[in-house]
C-alpha positions as CSV (number, residue, x, y, z in Angstrom):
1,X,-72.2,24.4,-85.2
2,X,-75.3,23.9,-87.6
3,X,-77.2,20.7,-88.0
4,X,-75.6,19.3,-91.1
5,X,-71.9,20.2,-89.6
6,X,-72.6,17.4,-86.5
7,X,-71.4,14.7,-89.4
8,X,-69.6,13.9,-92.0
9,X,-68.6,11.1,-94.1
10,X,-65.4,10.1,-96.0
11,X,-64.0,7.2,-97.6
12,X,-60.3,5.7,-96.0
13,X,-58.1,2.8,-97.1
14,X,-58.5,-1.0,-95.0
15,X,-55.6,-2.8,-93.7
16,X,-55.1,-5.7,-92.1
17,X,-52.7,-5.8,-89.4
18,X,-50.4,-6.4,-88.6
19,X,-48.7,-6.2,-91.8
20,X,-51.2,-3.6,-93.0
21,X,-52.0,-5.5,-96.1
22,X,-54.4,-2.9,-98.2
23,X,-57.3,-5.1,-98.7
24,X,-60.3,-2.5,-99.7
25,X,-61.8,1.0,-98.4
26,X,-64.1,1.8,-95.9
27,X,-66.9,4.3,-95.8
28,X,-66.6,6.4,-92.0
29,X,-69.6,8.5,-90.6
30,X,-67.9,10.8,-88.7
31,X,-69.3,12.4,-85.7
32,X,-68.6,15.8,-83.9
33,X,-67.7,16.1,-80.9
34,X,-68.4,19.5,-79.5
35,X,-66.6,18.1,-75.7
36,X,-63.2,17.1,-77.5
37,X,-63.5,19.3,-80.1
38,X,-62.7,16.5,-82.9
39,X,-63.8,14.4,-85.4
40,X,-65.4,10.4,-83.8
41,X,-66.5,7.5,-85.4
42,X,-69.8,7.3,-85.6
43,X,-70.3,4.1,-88.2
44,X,-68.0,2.2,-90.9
45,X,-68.2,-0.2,-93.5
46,X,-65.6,-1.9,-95.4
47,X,-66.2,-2.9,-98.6
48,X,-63.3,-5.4,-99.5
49,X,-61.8,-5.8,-102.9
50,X,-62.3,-9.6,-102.5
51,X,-66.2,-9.4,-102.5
52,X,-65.8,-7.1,-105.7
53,X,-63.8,-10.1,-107.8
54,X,-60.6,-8.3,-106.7
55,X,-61.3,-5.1,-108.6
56,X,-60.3,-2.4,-107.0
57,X,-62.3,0.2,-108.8
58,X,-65.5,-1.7,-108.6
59,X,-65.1,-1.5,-105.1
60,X,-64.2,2.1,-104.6
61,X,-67.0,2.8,-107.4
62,X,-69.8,1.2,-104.9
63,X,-68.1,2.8,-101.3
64,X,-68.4,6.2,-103.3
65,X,-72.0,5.4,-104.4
66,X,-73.1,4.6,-100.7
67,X,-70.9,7.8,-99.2
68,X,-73.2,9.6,-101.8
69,X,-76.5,8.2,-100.0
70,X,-75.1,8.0,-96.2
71,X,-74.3,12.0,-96.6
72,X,-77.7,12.7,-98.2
73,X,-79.3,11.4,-95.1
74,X,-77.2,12.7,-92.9
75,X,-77.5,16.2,-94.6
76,X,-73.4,16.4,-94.3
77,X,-70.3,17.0,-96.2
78,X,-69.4,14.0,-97.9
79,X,-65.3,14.4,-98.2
80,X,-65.1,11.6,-100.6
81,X,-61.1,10.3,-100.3
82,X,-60.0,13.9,-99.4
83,X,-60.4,14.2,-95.2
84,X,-57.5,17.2,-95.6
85,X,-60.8,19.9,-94.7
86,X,-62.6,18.2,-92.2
87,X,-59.2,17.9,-90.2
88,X,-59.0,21.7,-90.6
């Protein structure tokens, strides 16, 4: 596995249990591990729709804006809402 392949980041939906209310997204560095042979957490941060005035799209508009910059650090994938290929 090359360098940039150790990580990757993503963005999932945040519930609250346990009713699993849906009550923002979450931005996930994801960490490979070559002993498991799977996908960790490495980091997350929520970004609740709350602190954005209750807009959703505000809030997925600023978790996509950071996933941008986490990856570009990282040097990974950034899978954006899609994890379907990292999974793979």
């Amino acid at each position: 596995m090359t360098e940039h392949e150790e990580y990757c980041v993503s963005i999932r939906k945040f519930y609250i249990m346990p009713d699993r209310t849906l009550v923002g997204c979450a931005v996930v560095l994801w960490a490979w591990n070559s002993h498991d042979k799977t996908w960790r957490y490495a980091a997350r941060r929520a970004y609740r729709f709350a602190d954005y005035n209750g807009s959703r799209r505000k809030a997925l508009r600023q978790a996509r804006r950071d996933a941008r910059k986490l990856a570009g650090i990282f040097d990974c994938i950034n899978h954006d809402t899609n994890e379907e290929g990292m999974w793979q």
